[in-house]
C-alpha positions as a LaTeX table, in Angstrom:
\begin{tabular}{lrrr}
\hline
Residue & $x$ (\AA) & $y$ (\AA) & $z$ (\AA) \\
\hline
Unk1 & 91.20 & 85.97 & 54.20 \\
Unk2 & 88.48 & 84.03 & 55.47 \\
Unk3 & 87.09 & 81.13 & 53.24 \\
Unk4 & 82.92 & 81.14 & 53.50 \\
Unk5 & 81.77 & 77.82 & 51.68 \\
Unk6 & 77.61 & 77.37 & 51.22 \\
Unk7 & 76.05 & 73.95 & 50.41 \\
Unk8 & 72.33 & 72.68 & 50.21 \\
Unk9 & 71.90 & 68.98 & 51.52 \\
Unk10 & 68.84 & 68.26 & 49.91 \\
Unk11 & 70.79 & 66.35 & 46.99 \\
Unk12 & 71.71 & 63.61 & 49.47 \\
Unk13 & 68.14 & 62.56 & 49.68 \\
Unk14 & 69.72 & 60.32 & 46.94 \\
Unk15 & 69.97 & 56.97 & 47.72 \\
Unk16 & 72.97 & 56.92 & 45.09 \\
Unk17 & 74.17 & 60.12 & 46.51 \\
Unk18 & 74.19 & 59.63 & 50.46 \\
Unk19 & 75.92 & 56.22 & 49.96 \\
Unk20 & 78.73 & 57.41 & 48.13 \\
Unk21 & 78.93 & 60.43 & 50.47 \\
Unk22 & 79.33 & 57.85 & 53.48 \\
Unk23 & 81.75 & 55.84 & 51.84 \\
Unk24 & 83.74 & 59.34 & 51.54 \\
Unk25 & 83.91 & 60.83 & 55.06 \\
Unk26 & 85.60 & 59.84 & 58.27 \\
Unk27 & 84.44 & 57.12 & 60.36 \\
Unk28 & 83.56 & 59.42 & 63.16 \\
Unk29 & 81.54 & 61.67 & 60.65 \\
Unk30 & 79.83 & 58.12 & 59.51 \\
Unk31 & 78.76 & 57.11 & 63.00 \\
Unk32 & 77.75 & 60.35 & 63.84 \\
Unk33 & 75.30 & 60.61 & 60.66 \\
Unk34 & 73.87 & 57.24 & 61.19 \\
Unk35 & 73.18 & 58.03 & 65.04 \\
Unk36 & 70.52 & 60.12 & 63.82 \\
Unk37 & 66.86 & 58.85 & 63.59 \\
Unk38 & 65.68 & 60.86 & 60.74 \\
Unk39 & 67.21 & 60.81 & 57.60 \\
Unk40 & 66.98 & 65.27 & 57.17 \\
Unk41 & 69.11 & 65.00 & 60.06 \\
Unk42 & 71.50 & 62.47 & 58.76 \\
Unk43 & 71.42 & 64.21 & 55.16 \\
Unk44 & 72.60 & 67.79 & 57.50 \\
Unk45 & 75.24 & 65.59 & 59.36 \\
Unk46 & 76.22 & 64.11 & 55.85 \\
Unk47 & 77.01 & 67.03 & 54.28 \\
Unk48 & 78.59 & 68.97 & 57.12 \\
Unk49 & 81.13 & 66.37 & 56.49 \\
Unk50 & 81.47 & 66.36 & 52.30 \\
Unk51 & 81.39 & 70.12 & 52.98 \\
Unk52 & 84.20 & 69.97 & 55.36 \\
Unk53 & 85.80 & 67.52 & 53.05 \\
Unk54 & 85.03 & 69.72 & 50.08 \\
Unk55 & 86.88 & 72.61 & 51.54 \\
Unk56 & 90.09 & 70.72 & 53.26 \\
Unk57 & 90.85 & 69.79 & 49.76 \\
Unk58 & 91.46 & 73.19 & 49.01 \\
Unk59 & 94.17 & 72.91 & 51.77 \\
Unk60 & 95.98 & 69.79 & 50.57 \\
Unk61 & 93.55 & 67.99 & 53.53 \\
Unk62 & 90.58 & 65.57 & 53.48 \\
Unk63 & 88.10 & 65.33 & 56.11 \\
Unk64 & 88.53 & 61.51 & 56.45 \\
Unk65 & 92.05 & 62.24 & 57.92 \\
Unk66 & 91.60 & 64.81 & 60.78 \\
Unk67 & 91.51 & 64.52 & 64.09 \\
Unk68 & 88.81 & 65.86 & 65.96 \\
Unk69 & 89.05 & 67.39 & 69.23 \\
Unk70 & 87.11 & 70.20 & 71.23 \\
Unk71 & 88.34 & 72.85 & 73.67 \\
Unk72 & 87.00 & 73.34 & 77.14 \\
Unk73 & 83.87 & 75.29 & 75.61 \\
Unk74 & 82.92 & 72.03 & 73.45 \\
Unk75 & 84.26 & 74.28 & 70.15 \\
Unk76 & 85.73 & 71.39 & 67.91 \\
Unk77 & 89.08 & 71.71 & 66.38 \\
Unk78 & 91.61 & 69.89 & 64.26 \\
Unk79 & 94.25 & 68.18 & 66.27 \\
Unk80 & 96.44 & 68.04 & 63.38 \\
Unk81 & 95.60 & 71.10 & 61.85 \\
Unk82 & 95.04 & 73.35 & 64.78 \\
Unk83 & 96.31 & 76.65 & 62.92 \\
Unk84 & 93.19 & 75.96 & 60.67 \\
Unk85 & 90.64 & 77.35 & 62.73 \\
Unk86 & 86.36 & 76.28 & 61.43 \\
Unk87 & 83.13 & 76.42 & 61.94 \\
Unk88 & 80.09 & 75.25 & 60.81 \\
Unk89 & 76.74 & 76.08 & 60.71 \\
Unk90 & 73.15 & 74.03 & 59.20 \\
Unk91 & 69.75 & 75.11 & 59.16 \\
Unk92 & 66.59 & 73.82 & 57.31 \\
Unk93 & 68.54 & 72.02 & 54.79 \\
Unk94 & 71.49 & 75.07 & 53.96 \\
Unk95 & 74.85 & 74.30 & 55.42 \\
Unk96 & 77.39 & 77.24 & 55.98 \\
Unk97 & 81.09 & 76.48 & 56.81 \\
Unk98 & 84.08 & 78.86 & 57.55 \\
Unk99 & 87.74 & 78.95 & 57.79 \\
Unk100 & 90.13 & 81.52 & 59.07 \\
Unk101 & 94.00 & 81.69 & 60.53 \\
Unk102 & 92.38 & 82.70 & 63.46 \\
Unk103 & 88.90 & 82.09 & 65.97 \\
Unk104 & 85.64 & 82.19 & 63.55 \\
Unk105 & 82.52 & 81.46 & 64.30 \\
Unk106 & 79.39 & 81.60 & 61.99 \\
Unk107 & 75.73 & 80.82 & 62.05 \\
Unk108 & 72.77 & 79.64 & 59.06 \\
Unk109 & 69.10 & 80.10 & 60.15 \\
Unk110 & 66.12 & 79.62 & 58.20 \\
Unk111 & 63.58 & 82.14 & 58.52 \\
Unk112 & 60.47 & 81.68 & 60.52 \\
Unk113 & 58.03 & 83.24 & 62.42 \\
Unk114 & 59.43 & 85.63 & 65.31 \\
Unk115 & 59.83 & 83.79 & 68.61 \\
Unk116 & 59.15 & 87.33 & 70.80 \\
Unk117 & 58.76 & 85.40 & 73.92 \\
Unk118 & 62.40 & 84.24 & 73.24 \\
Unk119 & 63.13 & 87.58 & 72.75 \\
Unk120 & 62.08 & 88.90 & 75.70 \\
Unk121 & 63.61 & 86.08 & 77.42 \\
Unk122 & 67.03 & 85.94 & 75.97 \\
Unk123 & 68.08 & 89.06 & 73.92 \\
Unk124 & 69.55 & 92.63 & 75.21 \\
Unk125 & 66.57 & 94.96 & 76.20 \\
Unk126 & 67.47 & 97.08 & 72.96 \\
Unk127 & 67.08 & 94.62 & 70.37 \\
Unk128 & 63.94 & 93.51 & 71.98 \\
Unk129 & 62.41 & 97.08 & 71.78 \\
Unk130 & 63.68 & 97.41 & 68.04 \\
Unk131 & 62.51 & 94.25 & 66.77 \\
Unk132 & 58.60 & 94.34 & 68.74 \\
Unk133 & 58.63 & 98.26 & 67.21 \\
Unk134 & 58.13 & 96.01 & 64.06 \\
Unk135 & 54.59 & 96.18 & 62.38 \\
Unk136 & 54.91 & 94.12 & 59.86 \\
Unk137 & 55.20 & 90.86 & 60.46 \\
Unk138 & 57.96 & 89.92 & 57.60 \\
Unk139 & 60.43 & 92.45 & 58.64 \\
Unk140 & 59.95 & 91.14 & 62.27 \\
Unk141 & 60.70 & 87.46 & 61.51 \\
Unk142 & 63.37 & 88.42 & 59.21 \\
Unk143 & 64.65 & 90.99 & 62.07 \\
Unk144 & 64.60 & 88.07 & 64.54 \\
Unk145 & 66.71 & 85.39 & 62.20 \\
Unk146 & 69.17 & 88.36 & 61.52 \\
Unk147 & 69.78 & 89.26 & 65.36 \\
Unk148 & 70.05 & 85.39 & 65.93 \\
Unk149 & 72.61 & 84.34 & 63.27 \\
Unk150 & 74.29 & 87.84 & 64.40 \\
Unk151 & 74.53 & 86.84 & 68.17 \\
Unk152 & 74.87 & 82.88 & 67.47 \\
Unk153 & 78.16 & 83.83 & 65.00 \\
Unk154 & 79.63 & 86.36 & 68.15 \\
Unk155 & 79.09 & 83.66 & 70.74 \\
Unk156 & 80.87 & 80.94 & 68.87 \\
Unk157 & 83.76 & 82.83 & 68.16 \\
Unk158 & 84.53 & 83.77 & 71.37 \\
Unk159 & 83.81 & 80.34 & 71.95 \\
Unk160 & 81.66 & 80.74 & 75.66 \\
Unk161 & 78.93 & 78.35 & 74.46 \\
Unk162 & 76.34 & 78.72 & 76.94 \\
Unk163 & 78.08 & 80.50 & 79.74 \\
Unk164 & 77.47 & 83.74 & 78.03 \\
Unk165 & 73.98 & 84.93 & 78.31 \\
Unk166 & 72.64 & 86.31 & 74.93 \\
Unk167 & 71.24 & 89.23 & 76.67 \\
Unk168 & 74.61 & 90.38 & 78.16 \\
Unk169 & 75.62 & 92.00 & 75.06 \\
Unk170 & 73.56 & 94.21 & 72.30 \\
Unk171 & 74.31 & 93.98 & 68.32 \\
Unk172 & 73.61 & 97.44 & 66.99 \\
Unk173 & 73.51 & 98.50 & 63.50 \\
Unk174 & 74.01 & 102.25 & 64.42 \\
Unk175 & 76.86 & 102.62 & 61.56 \\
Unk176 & 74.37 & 101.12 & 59.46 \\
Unk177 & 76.12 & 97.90 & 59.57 \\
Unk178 & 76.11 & 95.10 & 62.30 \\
Unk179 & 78.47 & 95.46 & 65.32 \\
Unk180 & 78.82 & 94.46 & 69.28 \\
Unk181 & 77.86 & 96.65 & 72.06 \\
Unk182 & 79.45 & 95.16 & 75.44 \\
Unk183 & 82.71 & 93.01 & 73.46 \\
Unk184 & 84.22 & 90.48 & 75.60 \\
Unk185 & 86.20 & 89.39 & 73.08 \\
Unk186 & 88.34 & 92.61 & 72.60 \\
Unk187 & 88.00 & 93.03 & 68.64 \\
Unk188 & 85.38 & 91.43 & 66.58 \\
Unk189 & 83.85 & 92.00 & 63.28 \\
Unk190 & 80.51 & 90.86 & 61.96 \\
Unk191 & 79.54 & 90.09 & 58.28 \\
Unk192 & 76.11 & 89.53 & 56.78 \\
Unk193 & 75.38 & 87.07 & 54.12 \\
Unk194 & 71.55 & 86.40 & 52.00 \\
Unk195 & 73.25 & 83.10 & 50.89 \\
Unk196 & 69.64 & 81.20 & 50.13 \\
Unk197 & 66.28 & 82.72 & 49.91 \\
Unk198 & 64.37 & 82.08 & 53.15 \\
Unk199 & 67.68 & 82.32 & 55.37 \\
Unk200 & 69.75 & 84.58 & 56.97 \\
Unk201 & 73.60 & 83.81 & 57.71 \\
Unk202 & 76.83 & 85.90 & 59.69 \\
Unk203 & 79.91 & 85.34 & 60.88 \\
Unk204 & 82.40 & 86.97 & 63.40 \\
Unk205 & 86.27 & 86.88 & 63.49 \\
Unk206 & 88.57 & 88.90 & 65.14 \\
Unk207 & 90.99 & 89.27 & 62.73 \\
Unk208 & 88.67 & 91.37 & 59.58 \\
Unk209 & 85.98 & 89.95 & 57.63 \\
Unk210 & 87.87 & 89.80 & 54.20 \\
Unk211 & 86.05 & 86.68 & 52.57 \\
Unk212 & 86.18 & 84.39 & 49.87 \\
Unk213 & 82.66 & 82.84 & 49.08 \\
Unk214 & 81.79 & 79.79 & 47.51 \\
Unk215 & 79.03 & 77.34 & 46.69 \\
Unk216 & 79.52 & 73.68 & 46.81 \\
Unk217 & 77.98 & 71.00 & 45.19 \\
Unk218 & 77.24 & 67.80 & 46.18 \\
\hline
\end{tabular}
């Protein structure tokens, strides 16, 4: 079972609100937040921690304890938890965070206007032809955020970072739902979420998509 948790930072544009959520997270969450010049930034960085906190709870864990480490791709892990595999995702001001017993990686965008010079640039030749076959403009920029989040999620579960070009693999929705063409990974499955209005948000694991989904509160 994978454990999907959703959360909307704009609450800690509280004054009463961000200051208790400081006082609440790890140092290294705290110095990390406050190394950020503007305060959307901090408020994300904030609540990737309460979030994280939030959800260790669940566990018997709180985020102030862990010990954070990363592997050689820069993926972060729990020293002291390292069958608890995360990730974590934030976007506009919508934070997505997953857990799993094995490799995850997920990915929260916030829907804008269709980059297609990115496109052409960075995605397989396939999903560039499908998405500029787009006439109307919504269904392209939506198309766009949903191939991101989609290839974003795949990438940071295999955890490559950027030594795998996006364009060296296609997502294809042939079964009428969202796989990988070209899997380096060996097994992987994809799952859509429409979490917030505006956004767009996947994950991949290797090990099902069987999820749990749940909306926290700050």
């Amino acid at each position: 079972m994978i454990n999907v948790y959703f959360a909307d930072a704009a609450a800690l544009s509280s004054e009463t609100l961000y200051a208790a959520g400081l006082n609440t997270v790890s140092e290294f969450r705290r110095e990390k937040t406050e190394r950020y010049k503007f305060r959307k930034d901090r408020n994300l960085s904030l609540g990737a921690g309460l979030l994280l906190d939030a959800a260790l709870k669940k566990h018997g864990l709180r985020e102030k304890e862990m010990q954070y480490a990363e592997n050689g791709s820069g993926k972060p892990f729990f020293k002291n938890a390292p069958e608890l595999f995360f990730n974590i995702s934030h976007s506009g001001e919508k934070l997505m965070l997953c857990f799993s017993t094995s490799e995850i990686g997920c990915d929260i965008e916030k829907i804008k206007s269709a980059n297609t010079d990115v496109a052409r640039r960075f995605f397989h030749t396939n999903e560039y032809a499908a998405l500029m076959e787009m006439k109307d403009e919504n269904a392209r920029d939506e198309f766009f955020c949903r191939l991101w989040t989609l290839k974003e999620s795949y990438i940071k579960m295999i955890g490559g970072g950027l030594s795998i070009p996006m364009d060296s693999f296609e997502i294809s929705f042939e079964s009428g739902k969202a796989a990988v063409k070209q899997d380096l990974s060996g097994a992987c499955f994809l799952k859509e979420f429409d979490a917030f209005p505006g956004y767009k948000s996947a994950l991949c694991s290797g090990n099902g998509i069987s999820t749990c989904v749940e909306y926290i509160e700050f």
